[in-house]
N, C-alpha and C positions, 0 to 999 in steps of 0.2 A: 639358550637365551643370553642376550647381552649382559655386562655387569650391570645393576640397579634395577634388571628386571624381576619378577618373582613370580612365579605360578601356583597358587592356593587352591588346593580344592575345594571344591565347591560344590553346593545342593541346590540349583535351581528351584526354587518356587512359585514363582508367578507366570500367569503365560507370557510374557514379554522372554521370562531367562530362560522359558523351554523353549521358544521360538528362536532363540542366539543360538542355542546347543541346534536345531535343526539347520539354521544356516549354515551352521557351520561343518552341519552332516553335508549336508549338499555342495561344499565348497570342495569337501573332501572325496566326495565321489565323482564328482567330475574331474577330477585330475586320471592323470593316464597312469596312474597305480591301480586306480580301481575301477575306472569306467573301462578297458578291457576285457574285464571277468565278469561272472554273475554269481559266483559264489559269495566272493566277498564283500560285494556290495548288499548283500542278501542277509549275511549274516548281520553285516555290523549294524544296518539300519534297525535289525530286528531287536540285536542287543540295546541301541538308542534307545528306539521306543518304546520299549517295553519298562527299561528303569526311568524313563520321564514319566510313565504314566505309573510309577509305586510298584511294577510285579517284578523289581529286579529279583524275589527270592525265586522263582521260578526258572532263574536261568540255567540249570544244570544242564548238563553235557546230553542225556538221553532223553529231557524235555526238548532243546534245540534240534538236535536229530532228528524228530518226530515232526515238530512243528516250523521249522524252515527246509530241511532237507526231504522230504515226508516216509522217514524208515516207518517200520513196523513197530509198536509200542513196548513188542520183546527183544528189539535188537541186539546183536551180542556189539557193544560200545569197544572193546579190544580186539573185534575181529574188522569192524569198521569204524574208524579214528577218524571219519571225514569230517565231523565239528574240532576235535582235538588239532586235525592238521590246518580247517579252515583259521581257527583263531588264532595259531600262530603263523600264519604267512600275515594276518591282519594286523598285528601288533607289529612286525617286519615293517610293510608297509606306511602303517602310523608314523613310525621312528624313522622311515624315509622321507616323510611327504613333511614331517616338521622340522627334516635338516637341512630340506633343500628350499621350506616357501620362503619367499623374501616379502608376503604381502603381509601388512601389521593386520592382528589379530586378537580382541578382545577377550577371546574364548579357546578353548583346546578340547578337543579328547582323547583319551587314553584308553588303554584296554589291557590290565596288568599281565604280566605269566600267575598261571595257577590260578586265574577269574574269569569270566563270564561278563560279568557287572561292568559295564563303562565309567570310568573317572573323569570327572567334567573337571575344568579348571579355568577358574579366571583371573587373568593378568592385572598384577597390579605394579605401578610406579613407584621404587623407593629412592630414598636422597641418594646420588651421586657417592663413590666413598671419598674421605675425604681425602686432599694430596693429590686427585687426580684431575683436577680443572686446571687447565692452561690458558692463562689470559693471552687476548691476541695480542699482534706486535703492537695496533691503533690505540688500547689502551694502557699498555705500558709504556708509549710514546706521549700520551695525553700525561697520562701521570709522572710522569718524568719533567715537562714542560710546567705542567704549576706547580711543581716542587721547586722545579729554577726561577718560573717567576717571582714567587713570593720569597725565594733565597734572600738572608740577609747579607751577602757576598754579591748580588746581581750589580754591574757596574751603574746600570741607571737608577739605584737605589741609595749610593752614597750622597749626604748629606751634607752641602757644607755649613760652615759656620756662619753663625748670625753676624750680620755685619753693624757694625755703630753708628750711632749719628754722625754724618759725614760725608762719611768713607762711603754709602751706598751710592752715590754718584760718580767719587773720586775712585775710588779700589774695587777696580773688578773682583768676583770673588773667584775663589781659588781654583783651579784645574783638581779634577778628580785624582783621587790617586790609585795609579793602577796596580794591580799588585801579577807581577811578570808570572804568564805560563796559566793563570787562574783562570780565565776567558776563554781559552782552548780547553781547557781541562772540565768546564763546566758548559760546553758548545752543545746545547739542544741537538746538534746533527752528529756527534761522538758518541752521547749518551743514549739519542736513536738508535747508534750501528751495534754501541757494546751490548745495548738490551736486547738486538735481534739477535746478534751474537750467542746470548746466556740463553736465548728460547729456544734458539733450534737446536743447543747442548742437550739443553734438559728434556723437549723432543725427542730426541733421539735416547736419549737415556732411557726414557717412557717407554716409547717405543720399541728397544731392545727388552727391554721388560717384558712388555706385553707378548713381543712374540717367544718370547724363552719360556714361560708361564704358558702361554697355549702348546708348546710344543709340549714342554711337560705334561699336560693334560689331555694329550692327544689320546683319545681310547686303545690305540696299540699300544703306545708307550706306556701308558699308565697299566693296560694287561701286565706289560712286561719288564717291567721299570726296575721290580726287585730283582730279577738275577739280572740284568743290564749293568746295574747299580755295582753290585756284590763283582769286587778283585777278583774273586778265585773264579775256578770253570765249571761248569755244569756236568753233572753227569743225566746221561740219556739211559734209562733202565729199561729196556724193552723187555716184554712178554715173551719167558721160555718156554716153549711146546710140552717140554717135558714133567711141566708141571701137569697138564692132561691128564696124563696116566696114571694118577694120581687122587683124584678130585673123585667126591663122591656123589652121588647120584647121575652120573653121565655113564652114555654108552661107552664100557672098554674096549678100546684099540685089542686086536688077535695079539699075542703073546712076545712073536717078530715085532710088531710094530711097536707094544710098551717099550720092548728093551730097547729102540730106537730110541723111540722118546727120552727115554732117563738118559740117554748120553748125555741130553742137555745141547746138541749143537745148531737143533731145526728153530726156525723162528718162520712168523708167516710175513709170506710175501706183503702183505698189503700195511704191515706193522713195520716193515722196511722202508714201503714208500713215503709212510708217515713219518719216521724218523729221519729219512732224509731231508724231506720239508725243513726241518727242525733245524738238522746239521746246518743245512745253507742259510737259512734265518742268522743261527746265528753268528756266523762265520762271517756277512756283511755288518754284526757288529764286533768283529775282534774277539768275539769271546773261547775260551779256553774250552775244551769241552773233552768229556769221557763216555768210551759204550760200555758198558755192561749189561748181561743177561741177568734176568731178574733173580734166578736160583744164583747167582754169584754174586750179588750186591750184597756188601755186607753193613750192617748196623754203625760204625764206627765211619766208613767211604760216605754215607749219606749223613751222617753228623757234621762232616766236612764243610760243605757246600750244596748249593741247592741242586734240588732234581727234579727231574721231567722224567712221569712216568708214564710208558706208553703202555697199551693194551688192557683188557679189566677181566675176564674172566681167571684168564690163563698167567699173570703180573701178581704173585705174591705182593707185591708191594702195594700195588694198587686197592689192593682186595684187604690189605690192613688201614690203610689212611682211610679210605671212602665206608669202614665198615660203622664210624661213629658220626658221618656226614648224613647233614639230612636225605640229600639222596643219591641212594647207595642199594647196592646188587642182590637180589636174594633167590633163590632157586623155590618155584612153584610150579607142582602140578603134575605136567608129565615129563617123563627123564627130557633130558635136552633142552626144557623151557625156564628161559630166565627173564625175570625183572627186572627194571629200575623202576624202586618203591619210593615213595616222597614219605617220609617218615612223619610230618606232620600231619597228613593226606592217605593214611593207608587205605583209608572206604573207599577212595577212587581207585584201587585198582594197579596203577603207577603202571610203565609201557613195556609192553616182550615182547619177544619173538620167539619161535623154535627154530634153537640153532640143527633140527636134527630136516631139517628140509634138505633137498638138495640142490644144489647151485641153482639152478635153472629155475626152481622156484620160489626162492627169496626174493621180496618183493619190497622188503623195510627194514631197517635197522634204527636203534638208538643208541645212545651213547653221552657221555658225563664229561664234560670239562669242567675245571676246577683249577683257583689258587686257592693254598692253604698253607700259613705259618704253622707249620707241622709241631705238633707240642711232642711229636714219639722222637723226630730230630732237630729239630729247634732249628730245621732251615726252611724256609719257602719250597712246598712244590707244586708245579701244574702236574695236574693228571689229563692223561688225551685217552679216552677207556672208550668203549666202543663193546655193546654186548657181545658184538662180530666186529670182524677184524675189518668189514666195511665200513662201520660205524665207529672205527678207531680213524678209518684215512678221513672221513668226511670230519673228525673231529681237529684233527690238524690244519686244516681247512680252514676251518672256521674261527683257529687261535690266531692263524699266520694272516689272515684278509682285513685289511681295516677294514672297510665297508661291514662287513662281518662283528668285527670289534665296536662299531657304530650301535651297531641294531642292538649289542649287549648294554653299551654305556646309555642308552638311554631310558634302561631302567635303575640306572645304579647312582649313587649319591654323586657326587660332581666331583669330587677328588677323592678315587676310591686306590690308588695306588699302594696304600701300607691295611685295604680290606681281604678278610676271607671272603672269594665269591664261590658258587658252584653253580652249573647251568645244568641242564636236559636238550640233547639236540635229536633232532628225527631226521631221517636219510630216506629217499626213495632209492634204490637198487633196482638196476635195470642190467642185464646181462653179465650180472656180477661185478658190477662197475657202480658204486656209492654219487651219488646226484648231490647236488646243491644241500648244504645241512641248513636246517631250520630251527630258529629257536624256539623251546616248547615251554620250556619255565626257569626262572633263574630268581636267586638268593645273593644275598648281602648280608654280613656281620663281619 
């Protein structure tokens, strides 16, 4: 939204305000976001109308299932995520279709992460701030002009003296007296040019303003502002294998292959292509950077400067910072099956996979991005974790894409550059190749 706009939420009550929120459903579905599919237009309208008419508490994930998509009443919700996957491509969507409409709009909707329930919002006009109105040239030309008119320096304003009985016939009265260089210096057409002059300085001041301050707020920049910002270089912590052989409750590698592992020199392929993403990022901003493997970083090297830590099961590092994050890793069930738990949210379940499938049949992955002013080393790190090491590359992806960075910042405060965030992203896996990530929930403090 512009400066001086504001968007309030809001509770529609009368049928006049639930008729605005409908038009304004229908504005939204025929655009080519959503008039292409029939999922999505399916859901969301169900989501509308359902909270316009009072039953938003019935929106839970295995009611919707049942009643839009028509599963069976027992369905297993973690073996079919099709509402969980539908309402985050819709919220995607939403945050596209309000970046890109140019047509003014009374009304808005939203669809949060981690809800069901639509957020209605209506636009309201605040004052201008102040400092930012620019009068045009026409009237700081007018106003320039009856300031000289009424000047008590104007030459057709001097006065002469009263003249005596007599003389008003005999002695002309006197010649004005001009005072040299005053008449140029006070020329309505000077004070025209110096006052265009001063506008289009202070124009352009404004305007470098303005754009320095959007660039600043640009949702990549603003992702990535704090190690941008920060002199020294980044260290890149990737995921050591050899941490595996190690970890409890997972299938053990044969005895050859542990001692493998403990060398400490194997890293996975796809934790590499992530990390490369990374390198080149940020090597087109100049920045200084370090690799280390995650069994070799030590407590003092990341007290230094900030870190990027790649990978989550198998990233000590990873697996300490995210273990007091809202959400964050936990091992459930059968060997091989891991979570990402939403710590506020544990009743729902939070998203796995079994990492003991094989290639061929993995079909989805999640994964955690995160910045966080780390209180263990008192620097900024993003975490790029991925339960599987597909779900780590798609997570890289989606730090490094503004488009990407777009669909995050439009649930986060407007200058969220010095905030703790953490997201949830979902990945479809197709031939062991990680697909477009998706945002599934995301956090602010």
């Amino acid at each position: 939204m512009e400066d001086g706009i504001h968007l309030d939420d809001w509770i529609p009550r009368t049928e006049a305000e639930r008729n605005a929120i409908r038009n304004e459903l229908r504005r939204m579905l025929a655009d080519r976001l959503f008039r292409n599919s029939s999922r999505y237009p399916q859901l969301l309208q169900y989501l509308v109308e359902e909270t316009l008419d009072g039953r938003e508490a019935h929106l839970k994930e295995r009611n919707l299932g049942v009643a839009v998509f028509s599963r069976a009443p027992d369905y297993d919700t973690n073996q079919d995520t099709i509402v969980r996957l539908t309402a985050g491509e819709i919220r995607k969507r939403i945050a596209q279709f309000y970046h890109q409409s140019e047509e003014a709009t009374t009304v808005q909707i939203d669809l949060r992460p981690g809800s069901y329930v639509p957020v209605f919002r209506r636009l309201s006009t605040g004052k201008p701030p102040s400092g930012a109105e620019i009068q045009p040239t026409s009237g700081l030309a007018d106003s320039l002009s009856e300031k000289h008119a009424n000047s008590p320096l104007n030459e057709q304003q001097v006065i002469a003296p009263p003249a005596t009985a007599g003389e008003a016939s005999a002695t002309p009265p006197p010649k004005p007296t001009r005072r040299p260089g005053l008449r140029g210096f006070l020329s309505p057409r000077k004070w025209l040019w110096r006052g265009a002059v001063a506008l289009l300085l202070a124009s352009s001041l404004v305007l470098a303003g303005w754009y320095q301050n959007r660039a600043a707020l640009a949702p990549d920049r603003q992702l990535w502002a704090p190690f941008l910002a920060d002199p020294g270089q980044v260290h890149l912590v990737v995921a050591d294998l050899s941490a595996t052989a190690s970890q409890p409750n997972q299938q053990q590698p044969s005895p050859d292959l542990a001692a493998l592992l403990r060398m400490g020199e194997i890293v996975n392929y796809r934790d590499i292509l992530a990390q490369t993403e990374i390198v080149a990022f940020l090597a087109r901003h100049n920045k200084p950077l370090s690799l280390v493997l995650s069994t070799r970083a030590t407590y003092p090297e990341l007290q230094r400067s900030p870190s990027v830590l790649i990978g989550g099961l198998d990233n000590l590092w990873t697996m300490r910072v995210t273990n007091n994050l809202r959400f964050h890793f936990v091992y459930r069930g059968t060997p091989n099956t891991f979570f990402i738990e939403d710590r506020q949210h544990p009743e729902l379940g939070g998203w796995g996979v079994d990492l003991s499938l094989p290639v061929d049949r993995a079909t989805e992955d999640y994964a955690i991005v995160a910045r966080v002013f780390d209180q263990t080393t008192g620097q900024p790190v993003i975490i790029v974790a991925g339960l599987g090491a597909n779900g780590t590359n798609a997570a890289a992806q989606f730090l490094l894409d503004p488009a990407r960075a777009a669909e995050l910042a439009a649930h986060a405060p407007r200058d969220w550059r010095r905030l703790n965030m953490e997201a949830v992203l979902h990945t479809q896996i197709l031939d062991n190749h990680a697909g477009p990530p998706h945002l599934v929930s995301c956090y602010f403090w």
